[in-house]
DRENLUMFI-443468 format. One record per residue (C-alpha): residue number from 0; residue in one letter; x, y, z. Coordinates in steps of 0.02 Angstrom, whole numbers. Layout:
# DRENLUMFI-443468
 nuba guba     c1     c2     c3
  NUM    a      X      Y      Z
...
//
This chain:
# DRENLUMFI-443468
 nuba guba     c1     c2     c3
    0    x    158    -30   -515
    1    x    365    -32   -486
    2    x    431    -82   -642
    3    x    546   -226   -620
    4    x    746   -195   -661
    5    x    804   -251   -835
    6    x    939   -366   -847
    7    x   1022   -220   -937
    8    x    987   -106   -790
    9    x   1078   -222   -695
   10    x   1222   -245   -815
   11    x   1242    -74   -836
   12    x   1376     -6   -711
   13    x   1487   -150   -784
   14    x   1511    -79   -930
   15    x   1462    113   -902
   16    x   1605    179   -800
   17    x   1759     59   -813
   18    x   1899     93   -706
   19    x   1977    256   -721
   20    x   2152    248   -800
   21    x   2220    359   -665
   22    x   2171    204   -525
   23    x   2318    128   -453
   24    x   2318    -57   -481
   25    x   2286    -71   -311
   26    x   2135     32   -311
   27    x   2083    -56   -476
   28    x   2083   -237   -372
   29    x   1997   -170   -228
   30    x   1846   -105   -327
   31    x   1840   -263   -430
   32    x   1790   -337   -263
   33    x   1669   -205   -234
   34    x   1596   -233   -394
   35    x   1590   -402   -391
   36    x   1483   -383   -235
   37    x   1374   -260   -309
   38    x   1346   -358   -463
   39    x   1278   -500   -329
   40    x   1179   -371   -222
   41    x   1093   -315   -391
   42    x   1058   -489   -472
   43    x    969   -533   -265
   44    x    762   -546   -309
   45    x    743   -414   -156
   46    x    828   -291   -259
   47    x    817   -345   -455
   48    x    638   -313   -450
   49    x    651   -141   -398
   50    x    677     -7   -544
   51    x    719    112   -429
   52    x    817      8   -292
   53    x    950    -47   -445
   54    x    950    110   -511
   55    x    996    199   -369
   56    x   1126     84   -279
   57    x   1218     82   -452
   58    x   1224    256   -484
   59    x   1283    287   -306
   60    x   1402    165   -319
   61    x   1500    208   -494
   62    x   1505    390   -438
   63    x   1589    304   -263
   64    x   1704    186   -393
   65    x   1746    334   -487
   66    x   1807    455   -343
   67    x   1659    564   -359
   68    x   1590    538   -210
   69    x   1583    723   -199
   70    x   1424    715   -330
   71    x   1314    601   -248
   72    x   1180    722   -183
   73    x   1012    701   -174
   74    x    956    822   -320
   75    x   1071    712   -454
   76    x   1003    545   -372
   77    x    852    620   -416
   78    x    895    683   -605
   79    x   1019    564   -661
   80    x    957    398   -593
   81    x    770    408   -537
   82    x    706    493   -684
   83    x    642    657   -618
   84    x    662    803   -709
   85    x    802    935   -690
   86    x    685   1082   -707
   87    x    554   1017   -604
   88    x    632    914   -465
   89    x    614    994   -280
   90    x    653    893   -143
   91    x    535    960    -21
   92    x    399    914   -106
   93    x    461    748   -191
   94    x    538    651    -47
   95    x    586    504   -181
   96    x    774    493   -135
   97    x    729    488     42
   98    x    628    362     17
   99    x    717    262    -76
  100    x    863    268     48
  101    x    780    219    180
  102    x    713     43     70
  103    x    890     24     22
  104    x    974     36    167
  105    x    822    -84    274
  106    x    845   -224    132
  107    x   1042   -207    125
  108    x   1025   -232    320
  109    x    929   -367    318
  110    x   1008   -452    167
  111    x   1156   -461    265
  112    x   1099   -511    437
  113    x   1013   -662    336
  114    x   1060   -743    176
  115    x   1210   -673    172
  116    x   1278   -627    336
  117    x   1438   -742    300
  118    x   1486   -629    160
  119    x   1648   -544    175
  120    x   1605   -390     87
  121    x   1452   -296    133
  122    x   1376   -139     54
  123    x   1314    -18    192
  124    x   1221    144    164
  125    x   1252    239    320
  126    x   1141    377    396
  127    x   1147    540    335
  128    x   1226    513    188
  129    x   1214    427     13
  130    x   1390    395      5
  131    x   1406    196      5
  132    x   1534     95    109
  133    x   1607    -77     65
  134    x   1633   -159    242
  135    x   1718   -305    300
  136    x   1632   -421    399
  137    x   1741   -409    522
  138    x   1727   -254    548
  139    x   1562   -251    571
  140    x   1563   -291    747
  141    x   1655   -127    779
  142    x   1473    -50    745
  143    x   1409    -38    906
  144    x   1296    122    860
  145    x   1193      7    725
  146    x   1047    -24    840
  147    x   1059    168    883
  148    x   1061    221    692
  149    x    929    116    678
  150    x    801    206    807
  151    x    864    384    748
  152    x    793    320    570
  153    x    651    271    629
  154    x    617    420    745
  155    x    672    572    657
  156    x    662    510    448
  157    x    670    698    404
  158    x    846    697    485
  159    x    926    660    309
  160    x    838    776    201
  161    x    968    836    127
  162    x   1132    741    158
  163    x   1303    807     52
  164    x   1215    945      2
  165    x   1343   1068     85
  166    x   1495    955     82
  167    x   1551    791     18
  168    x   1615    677    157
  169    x   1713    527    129
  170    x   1610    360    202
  171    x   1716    312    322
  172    x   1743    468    409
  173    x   1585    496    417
  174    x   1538    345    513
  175    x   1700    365    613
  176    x   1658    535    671
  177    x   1464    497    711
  178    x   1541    331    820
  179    x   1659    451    895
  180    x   1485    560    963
  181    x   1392    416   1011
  182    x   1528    360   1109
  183    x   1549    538   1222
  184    x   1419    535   1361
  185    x   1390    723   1362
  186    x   1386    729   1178
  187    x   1243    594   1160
  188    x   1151    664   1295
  189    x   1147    813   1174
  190    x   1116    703   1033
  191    x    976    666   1117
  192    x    901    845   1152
  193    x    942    896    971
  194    x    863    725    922
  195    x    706    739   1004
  196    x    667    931    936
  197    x    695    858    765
  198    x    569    731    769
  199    x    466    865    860
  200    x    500    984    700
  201    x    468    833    587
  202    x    341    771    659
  203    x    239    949    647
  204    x    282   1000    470
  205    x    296    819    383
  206    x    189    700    497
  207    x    325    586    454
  208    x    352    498    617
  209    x    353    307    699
  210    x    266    272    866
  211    x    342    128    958
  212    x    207     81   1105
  213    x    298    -32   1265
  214    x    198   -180   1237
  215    x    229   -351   1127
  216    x    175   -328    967
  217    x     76   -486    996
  218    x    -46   -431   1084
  219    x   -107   -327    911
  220    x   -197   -472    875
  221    x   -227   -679    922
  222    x   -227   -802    782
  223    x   -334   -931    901
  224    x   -351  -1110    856
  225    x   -321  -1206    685
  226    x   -509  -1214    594
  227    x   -429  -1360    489
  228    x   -303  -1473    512
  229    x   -246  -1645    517
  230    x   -113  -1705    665
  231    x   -108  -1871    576
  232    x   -125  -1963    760
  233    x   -169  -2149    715
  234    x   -110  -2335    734
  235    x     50  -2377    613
  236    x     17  -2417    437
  237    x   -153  -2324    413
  238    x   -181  -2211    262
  239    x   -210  -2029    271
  240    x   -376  -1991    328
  241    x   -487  -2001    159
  242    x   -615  -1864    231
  243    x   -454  -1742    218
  244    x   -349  -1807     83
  245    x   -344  -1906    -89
  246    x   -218  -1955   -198
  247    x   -141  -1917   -378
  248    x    -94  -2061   -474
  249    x      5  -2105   -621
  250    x    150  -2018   -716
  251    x     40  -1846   -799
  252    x    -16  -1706   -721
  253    x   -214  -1635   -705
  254    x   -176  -1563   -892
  255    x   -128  -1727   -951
  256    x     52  -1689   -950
  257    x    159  -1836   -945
  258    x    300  -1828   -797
  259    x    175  -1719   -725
  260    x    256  -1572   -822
  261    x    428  -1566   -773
  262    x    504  -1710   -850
  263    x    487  -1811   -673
  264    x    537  -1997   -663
  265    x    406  -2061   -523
  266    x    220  -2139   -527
  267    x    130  -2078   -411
  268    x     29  -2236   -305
  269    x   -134  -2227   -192
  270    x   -142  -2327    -31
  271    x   -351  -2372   -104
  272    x   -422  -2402   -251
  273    x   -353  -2422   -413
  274    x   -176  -2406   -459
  275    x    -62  -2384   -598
  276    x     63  -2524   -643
  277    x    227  -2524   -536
  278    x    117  -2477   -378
  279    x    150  -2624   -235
  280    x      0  -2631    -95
  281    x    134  -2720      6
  282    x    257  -2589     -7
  283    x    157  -2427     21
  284    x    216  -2242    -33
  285    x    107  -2143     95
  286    x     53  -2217    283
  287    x     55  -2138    459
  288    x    182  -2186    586
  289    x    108  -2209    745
  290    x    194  -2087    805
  291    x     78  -1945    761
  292    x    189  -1914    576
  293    x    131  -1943    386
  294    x    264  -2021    293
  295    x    264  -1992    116
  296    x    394  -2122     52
  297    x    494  -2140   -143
  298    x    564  -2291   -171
  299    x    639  -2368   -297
  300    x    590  -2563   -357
  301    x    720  -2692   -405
  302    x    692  -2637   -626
  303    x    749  -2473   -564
  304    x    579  -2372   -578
  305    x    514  -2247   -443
  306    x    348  -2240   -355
  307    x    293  -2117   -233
  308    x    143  -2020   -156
  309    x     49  -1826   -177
  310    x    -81  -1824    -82
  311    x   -200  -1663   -109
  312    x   -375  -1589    -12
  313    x   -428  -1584   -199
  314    x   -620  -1575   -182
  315    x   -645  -1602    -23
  316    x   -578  -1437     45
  317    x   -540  -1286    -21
  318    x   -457  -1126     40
  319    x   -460   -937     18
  320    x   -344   -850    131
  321    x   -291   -883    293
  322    x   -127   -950    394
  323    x    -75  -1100    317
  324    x     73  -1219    390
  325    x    136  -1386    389
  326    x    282  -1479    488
  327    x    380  -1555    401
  328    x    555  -1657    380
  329    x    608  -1668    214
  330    x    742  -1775    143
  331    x    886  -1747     46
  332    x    962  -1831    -81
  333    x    994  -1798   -277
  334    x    848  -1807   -394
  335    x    742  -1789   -229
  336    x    601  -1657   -227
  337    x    500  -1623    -84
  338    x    385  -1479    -87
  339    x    216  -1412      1
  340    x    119  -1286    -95
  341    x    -51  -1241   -138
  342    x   -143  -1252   -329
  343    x   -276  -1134   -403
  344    x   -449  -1243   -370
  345    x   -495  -1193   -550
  346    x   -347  -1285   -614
  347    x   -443  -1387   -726
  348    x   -548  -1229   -823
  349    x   -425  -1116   -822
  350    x   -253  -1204   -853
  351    x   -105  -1180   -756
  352    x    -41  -1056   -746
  353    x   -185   -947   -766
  354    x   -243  -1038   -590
  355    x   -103   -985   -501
  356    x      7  -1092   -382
  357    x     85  -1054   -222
  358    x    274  -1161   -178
  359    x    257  -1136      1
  360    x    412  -1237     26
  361    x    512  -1339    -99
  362    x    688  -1428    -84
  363    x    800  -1498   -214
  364    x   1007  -1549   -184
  365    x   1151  -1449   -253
  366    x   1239  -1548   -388
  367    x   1379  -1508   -512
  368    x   1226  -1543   -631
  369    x   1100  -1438   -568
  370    x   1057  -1258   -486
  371    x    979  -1342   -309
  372    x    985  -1263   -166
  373    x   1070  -1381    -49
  374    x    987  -1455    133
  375    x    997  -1294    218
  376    x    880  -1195     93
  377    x    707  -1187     46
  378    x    635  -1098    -95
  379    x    455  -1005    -83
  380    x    373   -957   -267
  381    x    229   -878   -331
  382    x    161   -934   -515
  383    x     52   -864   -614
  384    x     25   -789   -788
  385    x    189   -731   -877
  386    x    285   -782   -721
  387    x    298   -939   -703
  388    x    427  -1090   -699
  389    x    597  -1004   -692
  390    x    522   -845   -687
  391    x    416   -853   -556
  392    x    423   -736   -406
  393    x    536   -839   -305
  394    x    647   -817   -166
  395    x    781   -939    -60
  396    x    781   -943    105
  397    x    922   -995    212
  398    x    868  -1079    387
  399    x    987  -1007    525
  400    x   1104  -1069    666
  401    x   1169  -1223    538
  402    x    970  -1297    515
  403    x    941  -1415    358
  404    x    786  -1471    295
  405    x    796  -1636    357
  406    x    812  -1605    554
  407    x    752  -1716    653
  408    x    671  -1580    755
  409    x    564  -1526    593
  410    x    525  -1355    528
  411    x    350  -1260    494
  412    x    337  -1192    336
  413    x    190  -1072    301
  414    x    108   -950    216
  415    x     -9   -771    282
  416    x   -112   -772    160
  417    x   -235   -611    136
  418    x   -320   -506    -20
  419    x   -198   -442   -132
  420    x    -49   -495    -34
  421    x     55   -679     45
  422    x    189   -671    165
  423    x    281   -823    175
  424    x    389   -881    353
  425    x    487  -1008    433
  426    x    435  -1093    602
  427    x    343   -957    663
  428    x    229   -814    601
  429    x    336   -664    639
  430    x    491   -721    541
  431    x    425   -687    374
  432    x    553   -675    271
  433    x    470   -665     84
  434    x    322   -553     62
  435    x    217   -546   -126
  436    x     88   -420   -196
  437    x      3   -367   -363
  438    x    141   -232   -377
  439    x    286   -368   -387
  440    x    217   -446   -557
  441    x    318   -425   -707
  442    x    231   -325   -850
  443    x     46   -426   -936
  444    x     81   -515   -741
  445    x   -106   -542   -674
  446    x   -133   -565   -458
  447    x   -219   -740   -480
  448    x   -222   -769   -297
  449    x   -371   -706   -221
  450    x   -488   -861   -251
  451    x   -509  -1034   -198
  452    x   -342  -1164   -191
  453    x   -321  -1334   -120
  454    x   -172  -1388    -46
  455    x    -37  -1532   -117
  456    x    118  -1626    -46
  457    x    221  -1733   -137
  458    x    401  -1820   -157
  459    x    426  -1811   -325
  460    x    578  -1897   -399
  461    x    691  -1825   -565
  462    x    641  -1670   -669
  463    x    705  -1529   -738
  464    x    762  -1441   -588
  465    x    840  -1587   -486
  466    x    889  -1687   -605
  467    x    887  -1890   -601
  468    x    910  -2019   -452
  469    x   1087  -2083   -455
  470    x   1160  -2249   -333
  471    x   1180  -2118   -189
  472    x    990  -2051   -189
  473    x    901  -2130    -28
  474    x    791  -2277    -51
  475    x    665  -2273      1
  476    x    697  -2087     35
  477    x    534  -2018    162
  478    x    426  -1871    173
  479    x    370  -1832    360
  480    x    235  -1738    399
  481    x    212  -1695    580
  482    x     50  -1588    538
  483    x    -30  -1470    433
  484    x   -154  -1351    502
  485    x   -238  -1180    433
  486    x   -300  -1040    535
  487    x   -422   -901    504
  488    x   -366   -730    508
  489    x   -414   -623    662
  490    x   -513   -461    624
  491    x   -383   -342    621
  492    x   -438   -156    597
  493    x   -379    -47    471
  494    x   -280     98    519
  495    x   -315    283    457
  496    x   -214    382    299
  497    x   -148    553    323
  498    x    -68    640    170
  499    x     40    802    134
  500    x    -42    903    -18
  501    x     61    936   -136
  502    x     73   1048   -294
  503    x     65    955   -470
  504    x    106   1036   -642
  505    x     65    946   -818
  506    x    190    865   -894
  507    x    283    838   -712
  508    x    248    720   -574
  509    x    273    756   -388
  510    x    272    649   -219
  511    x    195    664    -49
  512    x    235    586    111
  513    x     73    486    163
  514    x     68    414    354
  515    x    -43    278    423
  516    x    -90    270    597
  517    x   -145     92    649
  518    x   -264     73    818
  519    x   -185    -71    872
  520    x    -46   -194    806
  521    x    -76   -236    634
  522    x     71   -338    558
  523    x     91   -286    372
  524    x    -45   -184    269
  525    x    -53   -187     64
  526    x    -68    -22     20
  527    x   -150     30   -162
  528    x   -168    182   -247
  529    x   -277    245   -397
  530    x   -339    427   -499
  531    x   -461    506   -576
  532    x   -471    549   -712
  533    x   -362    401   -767
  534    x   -239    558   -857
  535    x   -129    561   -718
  536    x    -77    414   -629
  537    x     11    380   -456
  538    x    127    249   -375
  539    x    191    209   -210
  540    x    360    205   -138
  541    x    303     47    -45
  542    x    142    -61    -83
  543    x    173   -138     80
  544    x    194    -63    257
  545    x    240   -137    406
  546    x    152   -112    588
  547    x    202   -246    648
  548    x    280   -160    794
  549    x    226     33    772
  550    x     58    101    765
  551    x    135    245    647
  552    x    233    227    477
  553    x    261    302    315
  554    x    273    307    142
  555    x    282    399     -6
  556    x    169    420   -145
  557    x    203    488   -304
  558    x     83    595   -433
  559    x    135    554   -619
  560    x     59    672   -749
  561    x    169    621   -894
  562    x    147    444   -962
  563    x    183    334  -1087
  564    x     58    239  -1171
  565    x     49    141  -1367
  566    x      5    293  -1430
  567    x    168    393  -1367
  568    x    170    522  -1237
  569    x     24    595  -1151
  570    x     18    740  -1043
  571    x   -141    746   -910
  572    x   -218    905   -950
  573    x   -247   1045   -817
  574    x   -384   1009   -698
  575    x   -453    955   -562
  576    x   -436    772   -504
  577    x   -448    631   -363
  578    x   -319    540   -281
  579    x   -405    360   -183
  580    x   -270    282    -39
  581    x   -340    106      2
  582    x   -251     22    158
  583    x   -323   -152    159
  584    x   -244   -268    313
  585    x   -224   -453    332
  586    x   -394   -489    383
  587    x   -465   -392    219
  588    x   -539   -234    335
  589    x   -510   -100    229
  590    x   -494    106    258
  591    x   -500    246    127
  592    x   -439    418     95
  593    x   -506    503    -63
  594    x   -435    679    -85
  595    x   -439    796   -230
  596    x   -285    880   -287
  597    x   -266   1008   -441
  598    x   -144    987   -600
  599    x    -90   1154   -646
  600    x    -37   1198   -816
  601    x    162   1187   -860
//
């Protein structure tokens, strides 16, 4: 497991390397806007809960903020801010910085074609290089080479083995001179040739390669038609069907909790049965339409008190993995929160969190009082043990082209869920945009997610997060549910794991390049790793891979044979030992490599 980053971690440029005295003022008020953006960068989940991600983009950066550009080469990446050792370290058998880059620079990509595409300062960690550049945005549209940079990464990875190791180029010319090539026909028609005998080279002595077949990456697999769902088709003023759905009533939660654990405001009313006072049967909180929608409706009665609706499959369906969405229109207003998630079916043995929870979508308004998101985010969280609440694993998402939550055109908010690993997307399955394993969890974390949940929607009103109703909250404020359906995975075959052998001493650790070649289309494959004799221990450079649209890709994984444990250091001794690579894809097929490898003595 990736540790995560400690706050200090991220912290630590600010005080580290202040500005050097020599720095104009000028210089000194151009790299406090630099800084301010990398503080930002380093604080974003995608990158915070990467060790290695923060350490790296900070070091880079002070040497950059320092004028020592000069220095940032891939053996002190290595030494000074990725741990390895200085006597040890050889970069053609540790490809760590290599891989790191190439993580860094696809997340600071897509970070900033994304969230955060409107912000005027980008980071950018160009090809070839690890000397970062602070870029305008616009002058980003001056980058017409970007989709070309891209496929030269993806083709010919070995291409940057060892960037600045002979000279130290300044950022800008760099990229300058490379558009300058691109640009001249004859020259990129050379580019070419020399391009293609490097992956050629590559691709014999590393394996390290990406195969891009000419066909939709759709056709890897079909997700067919929903096994469950509910379209919520019936005559206005009907309840939910009560084969598919009952209610939770009252102001405490399963546990007993009153405001259902976060301090909320509402009682929740049934449309049937029994109901707790406040609850009107002329004035109901959850009905269908007629118009093929579920309305889920808070409103407030004339003494000022809130009732509204969760509805849940709560014993009468459960659900272990699968693709899970709903449709919904959500409303906005303060102290409103909507949200659609899933709940650990053992809720009531285990406790929550220990039964884990899924947020598959959850809205609350930006106030002065509170951190909301506003109507044109959602936020997606995992809870379990020792992250939950505030700390869960959370992330925002942003919808695009101007979309809020409440459009009356609806969005589908969903979830991929598969052993050992959730994706979560927006409107459609390709455009995940948050993606969870067992290597994310913070330290004494636990992966509660690979048994039975049933699902909950609700309109909660007041809390902790959103804070309380005020005159300008909506009443009644509505819910609207255009469906909710779950589909079972497709068998999707696992692909095969090819690694590079490499030489391990005691007392040092040492990475390999590992490749997996997928038969078909595979979208994203959880990747684990494991050693015996537990002495030595390994990690990988990425827990997930993407094949979503390559039947080839790589990673890195790294051989560790000096640890830490309570009882101090310990040193695997020399021997002979086994290294297992499980690849395990969405549909839980699963392939193997089990290959021995030899510790040598120091």
């Amino acid at each position: 497991m990736q540790p995560d980053a400690s706050r200090e971690e991220i912290e630590r440029f600010e005080v580290a390397a202040p500005l050097e005295p020599h720095l104009s003022q000028a210089s000194g008020e151009h790299f406090r806007e630099e800084r301010e953006e990398l503080r930002r960068v380093l604080g974003h989940p995608e990158f915070s809960r990467s060790a290695n991600l923060v350490r790296f983009l900070s070091y880079i950066c002070e040497k950059y903020f320092e004028g020592q550009a000069g220095e940032i080469r891939e053996y002190s990446i290595a030494v000074e801010a990725l741990g390895r050792r200085e006597t040890s370290f050889d970069s053609h058998v540790d490809p760590i910085v290599r891989v790191t880059a190439r993580s860094l620079r696809k997340k600071l990509r897509e970070l900033y074609k994304t969230d955060w595409r409107d912000h005027p300062l980008q980071i950018v960690l160009p090809l070839g290089h690890y000397v970062p550049e602070f870029v305008g945005r616009d002058h980003l549209a001056q980058r017409e080479d970007e989709a070309q940079l891209d496929a030269a990464e993806n083709e010919a990875p070995a291409a940057e083995a060892h960037p600045g190791k002979d000279s130290a180029r300044e950022p800008a010319n760099a990229a300058r001179n490379l558009r300058g090539v691109l640009r001249a026909p004859l020259l990129k028609f050379a580019l070419g040739l020399v391009a293609a005998a490097g992956v050629f080279v590559a691709g014999y002595f590393w394996g390290a390669h990406a195969v891009h077949p000419q066909t939709p990456a759709t056709q890897g697999f079909s997700w067919g038609d929903p096994v469950w769902s509910d379209e919520f088709s019936g005559p206005a003023g009907q309840p939910p069907d009560p084969a598919k759905w009952t209610f939770d009533t009252g102001s405490h939660d399963e546990l007993g909790n009153q405001g259902w654990g976060n301090r909320e405001v509402e009682t929740y009313c049934a449309p049937r049965g029994a109901n707790p006072p406040g609850c009107d049967a002329h004035r109901p909180n959850a009905f269908l339409d007629g118009n093929g929608h579920l309305v889920l409706r808070a409103q407030r009665a004339p003494d000022g008190t809130w009732t509204s609706a969760r509805i849940t499959t709560r014993g009468l369906k459960d659900f272990q993995y699968g693709r899970i969405e709903a449709r919904i229109k959500m409303p906005v207003g303060t102290g409103l929160w909507p949200a659609f998630w899933m709940l650990g079916a053992n809720v009531l043995t285990a406790g929550w969190p220990a039964s884990g929870s899924v947020t598959v979508a959850e809205n609350v308004s930006l106030t002065q009082r509170t951190n909301g998101l506003g109507p044109s985010m959602i936020r997606a969280t995992l809870h379990g043990p020792h992250f939950f609440g505030g700390n869960g694993l959370w992330y925002d998402f942003k919808l695009p082209d101007g979309g809020r939550v409440d459009d009356g055109a609806f969005h589908t908010y969903g979830v991929i869920w598969s052993p050992g690993m959730i994706q979560f997307y927006v409107d459609d399955p390709a455009n995940v945009f948050f993606v969870r394993d067992a290597s994310d969890l913070p330290e004494d974390g636990k992966w509660v997610f690979d048994h039975p949940f049933f699902l909950v929607m609700n309109l909660a009103v007041g809390g902790d997060w959103p804070g309380s109703p005020d005159a300008a909250t909506p009443n009644p404020a509505d819910l609207v549910v255009d469906y909710v359906r779950a589909y079972q995975i497709p068998a999707v075959d696992a692909p095969a794991i090819q690694w590079q052998p490499v030489e391990v001493r005691a007392g040092s650790s040492a990475a390999s390049i590992i490749t997996l070649h997928a038969p078909v289309y595979s979208g994203r494959v959880h990747l684990a790793c494991s050693v015996e004799p537990a002495t030595a221990a390994c990690s990988l450079a990425a827990s997930v891979v993407d094949l979503s649209d390559t039947l080839s890709q790589d990673d890195s994984v790294t051989l560790s044979t000096d640890l830490f444990s309570e009882k101090g250091r310990m040193v695997a001794p020399p021997g002979r030992y086994k290294l297992t690579l499980t690849a395990t894809t969405i549909s839980g097929n699963r392939s193997q490599l089990t290959v021995p490898f030899v510790v040598k003595a120091e």
